[in-house]
C-alpha positions as CSV (number, residue, x, y, z in Angstrom):
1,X,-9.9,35.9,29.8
2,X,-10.7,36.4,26.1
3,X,-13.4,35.3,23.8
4,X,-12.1,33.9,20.7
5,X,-13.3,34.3,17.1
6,X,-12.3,34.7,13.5
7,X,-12.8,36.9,10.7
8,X,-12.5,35.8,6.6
9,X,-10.8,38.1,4.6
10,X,-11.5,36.1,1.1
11,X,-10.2,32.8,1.8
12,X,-8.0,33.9,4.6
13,X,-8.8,33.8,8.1
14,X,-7.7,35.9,11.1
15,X,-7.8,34.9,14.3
16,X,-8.9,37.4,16.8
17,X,-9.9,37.9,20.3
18,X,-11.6,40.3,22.3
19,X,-11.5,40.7,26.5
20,X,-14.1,39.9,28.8
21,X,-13.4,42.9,30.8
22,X,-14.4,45.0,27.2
23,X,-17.5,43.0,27.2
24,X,-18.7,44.1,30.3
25,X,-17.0,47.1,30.2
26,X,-19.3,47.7,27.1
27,X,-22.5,46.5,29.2
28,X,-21.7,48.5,31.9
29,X,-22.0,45.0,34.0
30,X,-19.0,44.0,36.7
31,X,-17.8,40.7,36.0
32,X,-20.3,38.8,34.0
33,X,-20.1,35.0,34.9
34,X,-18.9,33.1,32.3
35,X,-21.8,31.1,31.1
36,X,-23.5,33.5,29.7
37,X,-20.7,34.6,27.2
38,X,-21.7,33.7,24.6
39,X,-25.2,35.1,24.8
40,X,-22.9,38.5,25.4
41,X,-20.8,38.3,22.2
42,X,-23.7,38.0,20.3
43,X,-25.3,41.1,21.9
44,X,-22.3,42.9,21.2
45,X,-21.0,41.3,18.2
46,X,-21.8,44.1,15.7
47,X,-19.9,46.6,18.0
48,X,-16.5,44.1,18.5
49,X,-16.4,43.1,14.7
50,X,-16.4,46.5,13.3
51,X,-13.4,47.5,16.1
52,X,-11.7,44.5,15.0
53,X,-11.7,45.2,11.0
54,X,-10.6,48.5,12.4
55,X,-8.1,47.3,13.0
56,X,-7.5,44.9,10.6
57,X,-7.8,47.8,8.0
58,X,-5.1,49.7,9.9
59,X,-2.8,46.4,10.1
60,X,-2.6,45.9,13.9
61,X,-2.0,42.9,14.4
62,X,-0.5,41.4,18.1
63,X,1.0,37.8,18.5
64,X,2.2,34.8,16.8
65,X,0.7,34.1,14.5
66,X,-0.6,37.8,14.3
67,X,-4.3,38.0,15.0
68,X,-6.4,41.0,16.3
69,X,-7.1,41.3,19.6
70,X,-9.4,44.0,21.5
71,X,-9.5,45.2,25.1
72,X,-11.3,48.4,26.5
73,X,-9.4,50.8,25.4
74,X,-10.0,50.2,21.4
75,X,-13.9,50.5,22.4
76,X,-13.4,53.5,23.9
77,X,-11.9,55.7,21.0
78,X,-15.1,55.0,19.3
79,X,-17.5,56.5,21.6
């Protein structure tokens, strides 16, 4: 499962995604149920949106249309 968000770049907007498992991964929590999500994202937002313009910057983009998407392992490099 993935939470789903956007960045702008200008006027343009990328879609992007990151894993639940990252999010709890990130928390150190084993499955977090999926009400409070939300609540998680924000808690973690300023960690997930600078990995995703990483990755913008550095043009990896996955699927059609290309978007950014996160799972664990991006979060790990930056520790």
């Amino acid at each position: 499962m993935v939470v789903l968000f956007s960045m702008l770049d200008g006027n343009k907007e990328i879609p992007c995604a990151v894993s639940t498992s990252a999010m709890d991964d990130m928390e150190g929590v084993v499955r977090a149920k999926a009400s409070p999500r939300e609540a998680q994202f924000m808690r973690l937002r300023e960690r997930i949106e600078a990995c995703a313009n990483g990755k913008y910057q550095a043009t990896e983009f996955e699927g059609t249309p290309p978007g950014i998407v996160l799972c664990s392992i991006e979060f790990r490099k930056l520790r």
